[in-house]
C-alpha positions in Angstrom: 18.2 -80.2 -195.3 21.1 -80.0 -192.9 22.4 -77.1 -194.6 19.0 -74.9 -194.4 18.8 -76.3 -190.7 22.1 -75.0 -190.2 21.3 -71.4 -192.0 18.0 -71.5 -189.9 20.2 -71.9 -186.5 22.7 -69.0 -187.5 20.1 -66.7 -188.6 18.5 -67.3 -185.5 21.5 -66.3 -183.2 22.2 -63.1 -185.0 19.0 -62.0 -184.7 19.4 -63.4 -180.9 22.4 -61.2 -180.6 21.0 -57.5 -182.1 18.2 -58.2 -179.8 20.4 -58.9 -176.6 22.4 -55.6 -178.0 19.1 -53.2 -178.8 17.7 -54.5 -175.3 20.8 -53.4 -173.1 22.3 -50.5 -174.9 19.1 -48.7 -175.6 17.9 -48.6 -171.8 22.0 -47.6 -171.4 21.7 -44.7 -174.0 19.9 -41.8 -171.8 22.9 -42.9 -168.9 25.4 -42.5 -171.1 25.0 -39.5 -172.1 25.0 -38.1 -168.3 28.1 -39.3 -167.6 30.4 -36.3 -167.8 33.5 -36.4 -169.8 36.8 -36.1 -167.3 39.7 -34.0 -168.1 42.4 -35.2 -170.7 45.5 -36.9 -169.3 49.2 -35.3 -170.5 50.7 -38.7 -171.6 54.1 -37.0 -173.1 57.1 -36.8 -171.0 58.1 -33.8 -169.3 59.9 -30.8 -172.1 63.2 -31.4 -171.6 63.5 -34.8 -171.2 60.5 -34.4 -174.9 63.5 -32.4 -176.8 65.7 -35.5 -176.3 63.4 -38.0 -177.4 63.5 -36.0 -180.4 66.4 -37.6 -181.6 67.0 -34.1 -183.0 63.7 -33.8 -185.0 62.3 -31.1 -182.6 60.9 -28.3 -185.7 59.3 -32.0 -186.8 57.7 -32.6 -183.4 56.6 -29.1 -182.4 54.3 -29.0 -186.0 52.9 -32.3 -185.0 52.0 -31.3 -181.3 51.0 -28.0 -182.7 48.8 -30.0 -185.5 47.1 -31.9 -182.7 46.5 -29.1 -180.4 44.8 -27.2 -182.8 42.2 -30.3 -183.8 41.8 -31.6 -180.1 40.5 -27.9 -179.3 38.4 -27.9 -182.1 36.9 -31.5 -181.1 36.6 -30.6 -177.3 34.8 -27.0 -178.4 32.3 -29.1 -180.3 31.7 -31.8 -177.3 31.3 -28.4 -175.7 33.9 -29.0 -172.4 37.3 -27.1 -172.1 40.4 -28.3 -173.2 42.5 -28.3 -170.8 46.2 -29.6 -171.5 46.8 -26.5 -173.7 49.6 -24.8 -171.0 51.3 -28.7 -171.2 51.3 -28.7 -175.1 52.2 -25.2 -175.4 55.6 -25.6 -173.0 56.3 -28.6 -174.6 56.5 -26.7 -178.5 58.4 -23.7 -176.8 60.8 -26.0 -175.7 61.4 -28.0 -178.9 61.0 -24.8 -180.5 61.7 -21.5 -178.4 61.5 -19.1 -181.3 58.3 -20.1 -183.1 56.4 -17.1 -183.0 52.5 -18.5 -183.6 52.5 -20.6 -180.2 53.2 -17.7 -178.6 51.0 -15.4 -180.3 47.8 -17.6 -179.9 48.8 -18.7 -176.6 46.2 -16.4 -175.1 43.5 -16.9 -177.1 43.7 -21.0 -176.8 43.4 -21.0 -173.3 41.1 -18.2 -172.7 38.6 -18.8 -175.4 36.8 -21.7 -174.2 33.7 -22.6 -173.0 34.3 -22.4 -169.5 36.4 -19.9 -167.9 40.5 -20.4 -167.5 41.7 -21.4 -164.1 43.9 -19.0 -162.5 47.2 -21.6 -162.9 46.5 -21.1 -166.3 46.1 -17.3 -166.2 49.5 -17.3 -164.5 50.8 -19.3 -167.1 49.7 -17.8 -170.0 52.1 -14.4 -168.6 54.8 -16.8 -168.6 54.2 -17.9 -171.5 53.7 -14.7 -173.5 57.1 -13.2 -171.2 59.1 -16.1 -172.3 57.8 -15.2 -175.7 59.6 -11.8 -175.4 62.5 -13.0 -174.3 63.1 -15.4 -177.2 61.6 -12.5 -179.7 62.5 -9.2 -178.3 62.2 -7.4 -181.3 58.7 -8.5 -181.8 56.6 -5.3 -181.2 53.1 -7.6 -181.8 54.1 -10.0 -179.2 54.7 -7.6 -176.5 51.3 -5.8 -177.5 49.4 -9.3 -176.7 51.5 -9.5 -173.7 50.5 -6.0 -172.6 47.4 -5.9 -173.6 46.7 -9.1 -171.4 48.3 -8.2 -168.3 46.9 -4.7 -168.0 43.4 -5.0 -169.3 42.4 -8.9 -169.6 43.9 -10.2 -166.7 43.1 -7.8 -164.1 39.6 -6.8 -165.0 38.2 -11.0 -166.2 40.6 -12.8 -163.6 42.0 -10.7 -160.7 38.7 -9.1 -159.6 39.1 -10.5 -156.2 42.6 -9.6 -155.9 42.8 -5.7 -156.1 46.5 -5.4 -155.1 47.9 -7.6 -157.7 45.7 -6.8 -160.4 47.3 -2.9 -160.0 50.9 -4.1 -159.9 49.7 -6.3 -163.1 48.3 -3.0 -164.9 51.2 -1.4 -164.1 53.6 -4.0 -165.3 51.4 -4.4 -168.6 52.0 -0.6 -169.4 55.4 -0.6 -169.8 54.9 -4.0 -172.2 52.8 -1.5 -174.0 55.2 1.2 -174.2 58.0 -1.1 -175.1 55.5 -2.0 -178.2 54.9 0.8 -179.6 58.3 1.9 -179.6 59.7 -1.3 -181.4 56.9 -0.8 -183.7 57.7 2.6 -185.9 56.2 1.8 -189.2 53.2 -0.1 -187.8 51.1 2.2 -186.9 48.0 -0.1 -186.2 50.6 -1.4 -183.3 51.3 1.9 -182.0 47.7 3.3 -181.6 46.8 0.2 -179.3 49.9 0.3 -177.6 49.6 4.0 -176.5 46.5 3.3 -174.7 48.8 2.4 -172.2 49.9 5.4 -171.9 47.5 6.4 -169.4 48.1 3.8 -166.9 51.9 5.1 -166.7 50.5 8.5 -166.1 48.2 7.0 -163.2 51.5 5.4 -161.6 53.3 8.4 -161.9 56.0 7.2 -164.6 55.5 10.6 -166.7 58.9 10.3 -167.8 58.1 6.7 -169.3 55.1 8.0 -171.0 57.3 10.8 -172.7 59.9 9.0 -173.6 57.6 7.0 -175.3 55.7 10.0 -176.6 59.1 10.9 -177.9 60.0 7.7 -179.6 56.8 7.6 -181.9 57.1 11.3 -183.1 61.0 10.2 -183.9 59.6 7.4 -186.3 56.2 7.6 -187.5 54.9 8.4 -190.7 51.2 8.5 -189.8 50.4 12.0 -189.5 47.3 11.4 -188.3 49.1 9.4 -184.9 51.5 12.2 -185.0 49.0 14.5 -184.1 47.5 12.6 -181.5 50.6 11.9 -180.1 52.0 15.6 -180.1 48.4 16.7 -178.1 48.6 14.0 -175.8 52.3 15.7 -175.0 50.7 18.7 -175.2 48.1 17.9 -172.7 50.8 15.9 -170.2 52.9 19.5 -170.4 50.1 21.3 -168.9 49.3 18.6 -166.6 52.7 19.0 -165.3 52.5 22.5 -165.1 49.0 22.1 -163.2 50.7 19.8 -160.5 53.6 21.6 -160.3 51.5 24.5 -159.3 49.4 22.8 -157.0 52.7 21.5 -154.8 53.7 24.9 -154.7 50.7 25.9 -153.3 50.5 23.5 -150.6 54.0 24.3 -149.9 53.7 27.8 -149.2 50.6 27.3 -147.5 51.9 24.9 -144.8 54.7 26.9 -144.2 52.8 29.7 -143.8 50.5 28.3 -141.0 54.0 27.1 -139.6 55.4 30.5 -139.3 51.9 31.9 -137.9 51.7 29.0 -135.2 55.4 30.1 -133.7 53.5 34.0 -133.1 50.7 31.9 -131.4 53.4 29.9 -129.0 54.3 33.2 -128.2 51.4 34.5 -127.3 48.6 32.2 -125.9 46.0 34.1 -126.6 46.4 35.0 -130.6 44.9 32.7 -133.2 46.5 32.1 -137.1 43.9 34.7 -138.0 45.3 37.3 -135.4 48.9 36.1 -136.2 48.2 38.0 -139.0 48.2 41.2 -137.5 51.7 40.5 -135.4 54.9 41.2 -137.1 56.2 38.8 -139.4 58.2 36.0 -137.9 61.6 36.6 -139.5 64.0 33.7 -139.1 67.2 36.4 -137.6 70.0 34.2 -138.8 69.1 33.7 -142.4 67.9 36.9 -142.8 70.8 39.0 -141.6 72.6 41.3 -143.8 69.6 42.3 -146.1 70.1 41.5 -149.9 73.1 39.7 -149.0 71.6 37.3 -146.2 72.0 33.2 -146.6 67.8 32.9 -147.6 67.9 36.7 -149.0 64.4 36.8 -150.6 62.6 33.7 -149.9 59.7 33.5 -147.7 61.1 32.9 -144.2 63.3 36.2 -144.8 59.8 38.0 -145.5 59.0 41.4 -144.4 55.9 41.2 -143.6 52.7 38.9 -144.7 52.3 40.7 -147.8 55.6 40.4 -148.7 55.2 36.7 -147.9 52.5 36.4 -150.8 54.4 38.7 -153.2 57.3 36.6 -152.6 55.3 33.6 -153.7 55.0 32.9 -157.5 51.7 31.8 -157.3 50.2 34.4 -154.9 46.6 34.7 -153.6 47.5 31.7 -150.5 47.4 33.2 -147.4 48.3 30.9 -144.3 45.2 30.7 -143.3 43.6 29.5 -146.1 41.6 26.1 -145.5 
């Protein structure tokens, strides 16, 4: 009898106890799940002082944090909040291992690819990150094409909208990362044809001679004849953009030393304009010109006969000083 009565009194204090547990965590359920999750704490020590705690196991640490970054972004994707101690983990492997190319290669994408947008520290870290990567690795043509690809098109157009002045230094920083890729890369040609898209941002900061050399480079080692071809038309197509701006400085050269030469007849006389300075002899600079074929600026325009002379002197002709 004691022994049921003692059963009875057990039972009767578990079933006490899920009720006192259903009662207070139930009501508790809906306020849990409002409480927001904080940020995750970096509990390792700083890198160098990691490397030493080693003990000299450091290619054995680095998989291990690597191992547990992967997973902890995978588990804070699914509680759908960022992860952010990926800069931290990522130092902390380049220090144990500075030459371990996949850390640096999906640097990038583990801190931009989140749910919520990257801080800018992090931006700014993930160019260190990817430069230190180049340093270590400077052979390796795909890790200077993630590098330039990020700092001339990612960063500036998703995280420097607001800063106009550095996102154009950026670009133009991130083009010659892109240049430097496609030339290390002469029998990858899926390298090369993203790299050259750089191309054009070297072009827009007047670094033609980059953008050749480059040019250059890739016809030297390709086999793609397809990328060849591209490659020769885009020279092709620089040549005569050249040409056209060469022409264009000549142009405004000759035109503003025209308008010079036509304002000292108007000094002269007061009551001439550049039209009617036309009409007036040509202003003939008398010590240069002296002595005919033989004179110091002998057939250049400030030793012109006259204003016809001074346009068939011109190799581009048909700019006459007055011309707006």
């Amino acid at each position: 009898m004691r022994g049921f009565a003692a059963d009875l009194l057990l039972g009767g204090g578990v079933l006490l106890a899920v009720t006192g547990a259903v009662s207070t965590q139930v009501p508790l359920r809906e306020t849990h799940q409002q409480v927001a999750f904080a940020d995750d704490a970096y509990l390792l020590p700083p890198p160098e002082q990691l490397e030493r705690l080693s003990l000299g196991h450091r290619a054995a640490l680095a998989d291990v944090l690597w191992a547990d970054l992967l997973v902890s972004q995978g588990l804070r994707m699914g509680e759908k909040r960022r992860y952010n101690l990926v800069v931290e983990t990522i130092d902390a492997i380049n220090q144990l291992e500075p030459t371990w190319r996949d850390p640096y290669r999906l640097a990038q994408a583990l801190v931009t690819l989140q749910l919520k947008a990257a801080p800018r520290e992090e931006v700014l870290a993930v160019r260190r990150i990817l430069e230190r990567g180049v340093r270590e690795r400077p052979t390796d043509a795909e890790l200077y094409l993630i590098l330039g690809a990020f700092v001339t098109y990612l960063a500036p157009a998703s995280y420097l909208e607001d800063e106009p002045e550095l996102a154009a230094q950026w670009r133009k920083e991130g083009a010659e990362y892109l240049a430097r890729a496609a030339e290390l890369a002469p029998k990858d040609s899926n390298i090369v044809w993203q790299a050259i898209a750089g191309d054009r941002v070297l072009i827009e900061n007047d670094q033609i001679e980059r953008a050749v050399e480059v040019y250059q480079s890739i016809l030297a080692t390709t086999e793609d004849p397809e990328l060849r071809a591209r490659v020769e038309q885009k020279l092709s197509q620089l040549d005569a953009s050249k040409e056209l701006g060469a022409r264009k400085i000549a142009i405004a050269q000759r035109r503003a030393r025209g308008k010079e030469m036509a304002r000292r007849i108007v000094a002269s006389y007061p009551a001439a304009t550049i039209n009617k300075a036309r009409l007036m002899p040509f202003p003939r600079e008398s010590s240069l010109c002296a002595g005919g074929a033989r004179a110091v600026a002998a057939g250049t325009l400030e030793c012109a006969t006259s204003w016809k002379n001074f346009a068939e002197i011109d190799a581009y002709g048909g700019v006459t000083p007055d011309s707006p």
